[in-house]
C-alpha positions, 0 to 999 in steps of 0.5 A: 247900919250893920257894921260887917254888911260894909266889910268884904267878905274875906280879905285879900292874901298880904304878900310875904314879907321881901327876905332882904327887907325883913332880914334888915329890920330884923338886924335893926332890932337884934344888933341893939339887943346883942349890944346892949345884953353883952354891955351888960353881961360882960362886967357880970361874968368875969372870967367865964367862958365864951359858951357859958356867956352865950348859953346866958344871952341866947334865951334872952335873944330869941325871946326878945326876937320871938315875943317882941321884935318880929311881931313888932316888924310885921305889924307896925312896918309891915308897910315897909317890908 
């Protein structure tokens, strides 16, 4: 038996994520990370300026959110959003 004969034709639309609900998962992944990165950053960069240290932790944060935590949301919690 054809296995696309028994699939529909298109699939319907997902609703969009509800903002609330995304932004809190989202808060779940990244306070973690920003923890975690700043436990480990601080003791590393003694005496450097607040900006530098964040100039450091930023790219980290935003790869981390882009490549991992947000697709990790809208594919495995998606039921949830």
């Amino acid at each position: 038996m054809n296995s696309a004969a028994s699939k529909p034709a298109f699939a319907p639309p997902m609703a969009p994520p509800r903002k609330l609900r995304m932004a809190f998962f989202v808060f779940l992944g990244v306070y973690p990370l920003v923890t975690l990165g700043l436990m480990l950053l601080l003791p590393l960069t003694p005496g450097w300026p607040v900006p530098a240290r964040t100039a450091v932790l930023v790219p980290v944060i935003v790869v981390a959110m882009v490549w991992g935590i947000i697709p990790f949301i809208m594919t495995r919690l998606r039921r949830f959003l």
